[in-house]
Structures are given as C-alpha cells and as structure tokens.
LODOMAR-7088 format. One record per residue (C-alpha): residue number from 1; residue in three letters; x, y, z. Coordinates in Angstrom, 3 decimals. Layout:
+-----+---------+----------+----------+----------+
: num : residuo :       xx :       yy :       zz :
+-----+---------+----------+----------+----------+
: NUM :     ALA :        X :        Y :        Z :
...
+-----+---------+----------+----------+----------+
//
This chain:
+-----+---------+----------+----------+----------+
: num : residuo :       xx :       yy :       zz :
+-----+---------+----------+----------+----------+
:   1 :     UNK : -134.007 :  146.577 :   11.572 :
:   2 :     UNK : -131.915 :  145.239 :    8.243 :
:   3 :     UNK : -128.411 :  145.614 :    8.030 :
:   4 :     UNK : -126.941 :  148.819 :    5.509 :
:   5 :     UNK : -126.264 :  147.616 :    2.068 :
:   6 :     UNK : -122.424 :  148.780 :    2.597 :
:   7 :     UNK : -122.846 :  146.352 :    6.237 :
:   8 :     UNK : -123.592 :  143.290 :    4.359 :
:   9 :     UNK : -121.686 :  143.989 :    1.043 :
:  10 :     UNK : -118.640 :  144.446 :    2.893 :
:  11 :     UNK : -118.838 :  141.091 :    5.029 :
:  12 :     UNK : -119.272 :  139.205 :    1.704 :
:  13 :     UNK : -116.659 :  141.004 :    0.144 :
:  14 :     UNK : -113.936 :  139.933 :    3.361 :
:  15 :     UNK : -115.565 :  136.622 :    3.677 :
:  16 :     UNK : -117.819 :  134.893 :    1.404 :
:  17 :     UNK : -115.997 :  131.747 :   -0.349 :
:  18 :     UNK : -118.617 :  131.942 :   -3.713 :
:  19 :     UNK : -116.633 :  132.381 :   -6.616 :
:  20 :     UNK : -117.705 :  135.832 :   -7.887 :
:  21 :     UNK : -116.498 :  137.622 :   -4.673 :
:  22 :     UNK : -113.245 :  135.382 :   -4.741 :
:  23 :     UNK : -112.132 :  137.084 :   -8.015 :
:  24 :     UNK : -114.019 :  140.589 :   -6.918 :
:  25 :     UNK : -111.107 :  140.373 :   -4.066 :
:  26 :     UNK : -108.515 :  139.487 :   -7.027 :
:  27 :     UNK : -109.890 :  142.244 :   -9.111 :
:  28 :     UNK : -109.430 :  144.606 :   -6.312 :
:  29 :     UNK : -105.949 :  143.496 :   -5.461 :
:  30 :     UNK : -105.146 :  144.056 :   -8.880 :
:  31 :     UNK : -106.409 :  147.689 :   -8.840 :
:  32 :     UNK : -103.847 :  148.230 :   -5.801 :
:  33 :     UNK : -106.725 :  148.202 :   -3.016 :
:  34 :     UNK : -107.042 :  145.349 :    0.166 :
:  35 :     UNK : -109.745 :  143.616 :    0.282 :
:  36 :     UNK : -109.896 :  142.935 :    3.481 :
:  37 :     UNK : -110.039 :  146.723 :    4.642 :
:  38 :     UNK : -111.828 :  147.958 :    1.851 :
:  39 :     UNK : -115.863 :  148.727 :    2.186 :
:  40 :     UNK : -118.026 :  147.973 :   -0.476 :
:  41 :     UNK : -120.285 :  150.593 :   -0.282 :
:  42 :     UNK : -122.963 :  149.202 :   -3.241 :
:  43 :     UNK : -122.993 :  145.956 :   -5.850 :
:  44 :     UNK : -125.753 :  145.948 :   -7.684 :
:  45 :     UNK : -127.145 :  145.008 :  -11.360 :
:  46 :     UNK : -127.497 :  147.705 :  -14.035 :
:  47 :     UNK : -127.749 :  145.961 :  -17.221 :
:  48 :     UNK : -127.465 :  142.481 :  -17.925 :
:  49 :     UNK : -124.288 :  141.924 :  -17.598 :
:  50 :     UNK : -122.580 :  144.126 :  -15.419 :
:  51 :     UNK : -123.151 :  145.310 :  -12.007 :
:  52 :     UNK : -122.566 :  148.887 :  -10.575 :
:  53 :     UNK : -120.129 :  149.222 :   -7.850 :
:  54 :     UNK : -118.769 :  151.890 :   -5.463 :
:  55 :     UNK : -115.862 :  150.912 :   -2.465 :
:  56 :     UNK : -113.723 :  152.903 :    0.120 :
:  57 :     UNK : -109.951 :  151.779 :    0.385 :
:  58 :     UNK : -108.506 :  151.969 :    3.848 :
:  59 :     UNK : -106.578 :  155.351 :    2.631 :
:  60 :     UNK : -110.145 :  156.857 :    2.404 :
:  61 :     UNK : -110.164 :  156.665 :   -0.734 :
:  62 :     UNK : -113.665 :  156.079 :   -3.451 :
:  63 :     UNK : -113.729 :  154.566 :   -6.630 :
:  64 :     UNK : -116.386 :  153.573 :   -8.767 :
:  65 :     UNK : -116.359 :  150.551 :  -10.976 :
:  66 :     UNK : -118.824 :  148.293 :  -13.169 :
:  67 :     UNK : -118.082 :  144.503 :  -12.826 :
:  68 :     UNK : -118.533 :  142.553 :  -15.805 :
:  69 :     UNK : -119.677 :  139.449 :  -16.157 :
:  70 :     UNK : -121.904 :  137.052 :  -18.271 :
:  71 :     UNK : -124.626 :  135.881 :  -15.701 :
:  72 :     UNK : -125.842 :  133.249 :  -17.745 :
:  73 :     UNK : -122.189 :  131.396 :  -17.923 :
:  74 :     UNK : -121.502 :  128.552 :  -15.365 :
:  75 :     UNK : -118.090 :  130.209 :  -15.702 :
:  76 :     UNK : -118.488 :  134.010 :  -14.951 :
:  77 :     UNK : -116.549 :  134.480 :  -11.919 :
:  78 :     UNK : -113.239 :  133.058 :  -13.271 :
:  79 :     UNK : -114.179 :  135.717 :  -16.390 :
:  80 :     UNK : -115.768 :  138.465 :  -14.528 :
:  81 :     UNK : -113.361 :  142.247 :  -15.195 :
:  82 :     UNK : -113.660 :  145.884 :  -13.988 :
:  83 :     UNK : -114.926 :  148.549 :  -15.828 :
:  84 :     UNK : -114.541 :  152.378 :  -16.098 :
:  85 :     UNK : -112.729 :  151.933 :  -13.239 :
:  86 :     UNK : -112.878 :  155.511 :  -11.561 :
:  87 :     UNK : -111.669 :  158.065 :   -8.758 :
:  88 :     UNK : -114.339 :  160.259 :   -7.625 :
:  89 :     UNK : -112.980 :  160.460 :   -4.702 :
:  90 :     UNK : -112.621 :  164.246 :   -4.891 :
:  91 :     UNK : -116.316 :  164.294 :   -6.420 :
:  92 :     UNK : -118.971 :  161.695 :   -4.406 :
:  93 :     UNK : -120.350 :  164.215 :   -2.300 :
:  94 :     UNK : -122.140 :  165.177 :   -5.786 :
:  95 :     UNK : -122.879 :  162.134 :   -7.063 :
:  96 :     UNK : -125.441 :  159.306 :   -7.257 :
:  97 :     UNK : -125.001 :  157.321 :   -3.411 :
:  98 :     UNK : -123.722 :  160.671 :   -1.801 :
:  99 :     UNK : -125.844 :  159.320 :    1.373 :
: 100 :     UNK : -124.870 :  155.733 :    1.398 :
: 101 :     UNK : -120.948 :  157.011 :    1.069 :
: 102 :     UNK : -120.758 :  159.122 :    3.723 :
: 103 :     UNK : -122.456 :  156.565 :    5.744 :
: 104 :     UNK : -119.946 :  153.793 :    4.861 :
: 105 :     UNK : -117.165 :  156.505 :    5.897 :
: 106 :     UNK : -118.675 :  156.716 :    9.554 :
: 107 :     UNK : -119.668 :  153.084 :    9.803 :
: 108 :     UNK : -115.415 :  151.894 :    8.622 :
: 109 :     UNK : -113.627 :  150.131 :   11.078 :
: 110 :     UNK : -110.747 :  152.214 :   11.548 :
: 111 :     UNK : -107.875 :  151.485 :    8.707 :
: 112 :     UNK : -105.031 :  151.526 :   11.626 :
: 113 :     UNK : -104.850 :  150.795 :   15.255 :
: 114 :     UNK : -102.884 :  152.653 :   17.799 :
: 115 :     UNK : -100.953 :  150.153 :   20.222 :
: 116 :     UNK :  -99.956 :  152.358 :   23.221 :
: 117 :     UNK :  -97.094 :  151.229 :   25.507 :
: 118 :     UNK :  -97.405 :  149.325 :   28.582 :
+-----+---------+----------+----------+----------+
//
C-alpha cells in the first residue's frame, strides 16, 4: 500500500534539502504559514510552468496556490513565486480535492501538545 499524496508531500515539504522545496518553505514563511507544521495536501504540474498546490496551516487553515517556476532553468528554485494565492478555507468542502483535504485534516499531527503536570 503507497503512501497518500498529502503523506509524502508533506515529508518533502519539512525535510527535503533540493532547492525547489527550500524556497517552497521560504515562500510559505513569507505568506505567514510554518513550514514545518503545515501539510501539503497536493503539488502537482498544470501547465508548463507552474504547479497547482493546496496546504493546511497548523491554525486549520487551507489555501490554494500555483507555484511558478521555469522548469527548463538550471535556476528555477532561487526564481520560483506564488500565485493566486487563495483562502478557501471557508469553501474546500466544494471544491476540486474535497476528498484528499479532509483526509489531510484527519491524517495532521496535532498543531499543539498538551504537557500535563507531574
């Protein structure tokens, strides 16, 4: 049995040293989000030079983003931006992925942890 998409997207996302998920963390910072509690739900191409993504921030909540890049440059990561940079948190459940969302939300690892007294 393979991993979910949103399983293996978000372990590159918190650990993968290549240089296009280096500046996808930067890009993500940048939007206000941490990258290292955020789940990338879906990354993939749609269109040649821009791939459609969808994340959950520890706050629970999703955006939808296209990040741009020119594929054929040995240089793309340092250049790569976000696109039409959305909330739809308020509208998923309706949207294209409403499946693979909700799925993410139940897989999460918890955004805080409860430290009860000794």
């Amino acid at each position: 049995m393979s991993q979910a998409a949103y399983v293996q997207n978000t372990d590159l996302l918190h650990t993968s040293a290549f240089g296009l998920w280096r500046r996808l963390r930067s890009l993500l910072e940048d939007q206000g989000l941490d990258p290292a509690t955020t789940v990338l739900v879906n990354l993939f191409p749609d269109g040649g030079d821009h791939e459609f993504g969808q994340c959950i921030d520890e706050d629970g909540r999703v955006y939808s983003f296209d990040l741009v890049y020119d594929r054929e440059s040995s240089t793309a990561e340092n250049r790569a931006v976000l696109r039409n940079w959305t909330d739809v948190t308020d509208t998923w459940q309706h949207r294209s992925f409403a499946d693979e969302i909700a799925d993410a939300f139940i897989w999460r690892p918890p955004a805080r942890k409860t430290a009860l007294p000794t």
